[in-house]
C-alpha positions in Angstrom: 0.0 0.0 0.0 1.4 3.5 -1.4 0.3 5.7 1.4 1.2 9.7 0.4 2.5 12.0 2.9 1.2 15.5 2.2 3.9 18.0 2.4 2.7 21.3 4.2 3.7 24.6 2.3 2.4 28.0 3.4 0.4 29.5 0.3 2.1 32.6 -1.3 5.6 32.3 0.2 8.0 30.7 -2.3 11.0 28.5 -0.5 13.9 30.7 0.8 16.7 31.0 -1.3 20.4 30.9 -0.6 21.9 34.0 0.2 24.7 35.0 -1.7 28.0 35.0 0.0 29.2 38.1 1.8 31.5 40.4 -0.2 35.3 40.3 0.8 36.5 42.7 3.0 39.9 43.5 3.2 41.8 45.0 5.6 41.8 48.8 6.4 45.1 49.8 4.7 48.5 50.0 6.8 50.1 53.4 7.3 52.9 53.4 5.0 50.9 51.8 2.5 50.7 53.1 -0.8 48.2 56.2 -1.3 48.1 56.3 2.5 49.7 59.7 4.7 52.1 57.1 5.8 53.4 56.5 2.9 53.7 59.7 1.5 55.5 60.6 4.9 57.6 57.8 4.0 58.3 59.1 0.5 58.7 62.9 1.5 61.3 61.3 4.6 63.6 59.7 1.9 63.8 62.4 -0.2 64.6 64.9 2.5 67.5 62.4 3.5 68.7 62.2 -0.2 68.7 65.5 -0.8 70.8 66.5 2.4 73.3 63.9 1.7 73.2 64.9 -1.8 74.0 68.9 -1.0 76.3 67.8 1.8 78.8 65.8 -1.2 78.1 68.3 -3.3 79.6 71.1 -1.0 83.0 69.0 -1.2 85.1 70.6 -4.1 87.2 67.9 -4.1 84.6 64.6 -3.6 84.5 63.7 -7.0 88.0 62.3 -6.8 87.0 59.3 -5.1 84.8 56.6 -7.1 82.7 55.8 -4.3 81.6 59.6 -3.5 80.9 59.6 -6.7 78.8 57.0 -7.0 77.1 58.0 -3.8 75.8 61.2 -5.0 74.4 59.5 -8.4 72.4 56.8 -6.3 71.2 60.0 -4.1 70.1 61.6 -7.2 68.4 58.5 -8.6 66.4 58.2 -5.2 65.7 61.7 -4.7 63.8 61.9 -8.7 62.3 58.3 -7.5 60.7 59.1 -4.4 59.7 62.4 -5.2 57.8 60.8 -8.3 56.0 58.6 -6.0 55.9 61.2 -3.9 53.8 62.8 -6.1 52.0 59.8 -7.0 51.1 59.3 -3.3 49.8 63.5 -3.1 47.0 62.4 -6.0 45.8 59.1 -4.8 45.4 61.1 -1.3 43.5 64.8 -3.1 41.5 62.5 -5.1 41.2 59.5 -3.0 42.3 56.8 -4.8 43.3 53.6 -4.2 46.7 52.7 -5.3 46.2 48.7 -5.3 46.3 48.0 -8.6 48.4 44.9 -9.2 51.0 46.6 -12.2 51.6 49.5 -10.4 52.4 47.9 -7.0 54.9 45.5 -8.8 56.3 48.4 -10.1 56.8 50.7 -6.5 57.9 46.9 -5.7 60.6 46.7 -8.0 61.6 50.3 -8.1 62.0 50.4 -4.0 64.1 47.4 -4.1 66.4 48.4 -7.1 67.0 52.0 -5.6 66.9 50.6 -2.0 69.8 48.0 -3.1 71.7 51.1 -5.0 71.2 53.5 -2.1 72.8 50.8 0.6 75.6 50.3 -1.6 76.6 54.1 -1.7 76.6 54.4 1.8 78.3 50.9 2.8 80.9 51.9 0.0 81.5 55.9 1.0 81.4 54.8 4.8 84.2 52.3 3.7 86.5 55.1 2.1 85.2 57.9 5.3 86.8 55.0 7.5 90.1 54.4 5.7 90.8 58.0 5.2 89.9 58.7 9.0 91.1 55.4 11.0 94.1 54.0 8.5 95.0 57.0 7.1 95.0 59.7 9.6 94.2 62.1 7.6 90.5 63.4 8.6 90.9 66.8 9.3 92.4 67.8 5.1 89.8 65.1 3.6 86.1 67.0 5.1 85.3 63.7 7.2 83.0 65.5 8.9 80.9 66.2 5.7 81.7 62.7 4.6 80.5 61.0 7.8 76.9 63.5 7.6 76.3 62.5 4.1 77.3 58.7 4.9 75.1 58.7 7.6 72.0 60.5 5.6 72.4 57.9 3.4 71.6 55.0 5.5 69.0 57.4 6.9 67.5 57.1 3.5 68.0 53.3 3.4 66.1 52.8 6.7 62.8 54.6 4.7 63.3 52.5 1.5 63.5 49.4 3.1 60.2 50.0 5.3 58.3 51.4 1.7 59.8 48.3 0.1 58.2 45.7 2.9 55.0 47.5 3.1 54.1 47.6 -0.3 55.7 44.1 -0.6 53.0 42.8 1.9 50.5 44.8 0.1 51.6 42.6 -3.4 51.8 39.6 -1.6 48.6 39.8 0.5 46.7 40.1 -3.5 
């Protein structure tokens, strides 16, 4: 014997349906982030830092006679036009408050922090090499500006402090995609 079971469904109510899931949220975005006032202090810090241990070499008449000093103040320059760029870049993503987490352009700060951020602490570990054989081996501090020297040496590394904390943040900001 087929016995039916009636099934009881209220009239006018269709069955519920399944609610989609919820939307993604990310994270509020770190200070030093991209687009963020961190990051733009960041950016404005390393310039600064470049640009004082730029002037500082460049008030040495006689700096360019070492290779090193040399190639200090062309890594300064090449970081002071690179974070004053994304300096910049940082200023309109702020006025007009935009997101800077486009995958292209983060690879891009990305790679551009660590090349310059790589250049930058090669230029200082270098000149700080030559400030300490002119002072220490040589004797010779007080003819050769080691005073100068040692100011833009240690601006330098100042400068490499910043780039290194850009590079991780926005590095964590790619890798978190």
């Amino acid at each position: 014997m087929d016995i039916s079971h009636p099934a009881v469904h209220p009239a006018g109510i269709p069955p519920a349906e399944e609610a989609p899931p919820p939307a993604r949220v990310r994270m509020k975005d770190w200070q030093g982030m991209p687009g963020t006032v961190g990051g733009l202090t960041l950016r404005v810090a390393q310039l600064g830092f470049a640009v004082v241990s730029f002037a500082v070499m460049v008030s040495i008449q006689d700096f360019s006679t070492v290779t090193a000093f040399c190639y200090l103040v062309a890594a300064m320059v090449l970081q002071s036009l690179w974070s004053f760029t994304l300096a910049i870049i940082d200023t309109y993503a702020l006025l007009c408050k935009r997101s800077l987490r486009n995958s292209l352009l983060v690879s891009l700060f990305v790679i551009g922090d660590w090349v310059t951020g790589t250049l930058t602490l090669a230029a200082a570990c270098s000149s700080a090499g030559i400030t300490v054989l002119i002072d220490n081996d040589l004797g010779e501090c007080a003819p050769n500006h080691c005073g100068k020297y040692e100011v833009a040496v240690a601006m330098t590394f100042l400068t490499w402090v910043f780039i290194t904390i850009s590079f991780f943040l926005t590095f964590w900001l790619l890798a978190t995609r």
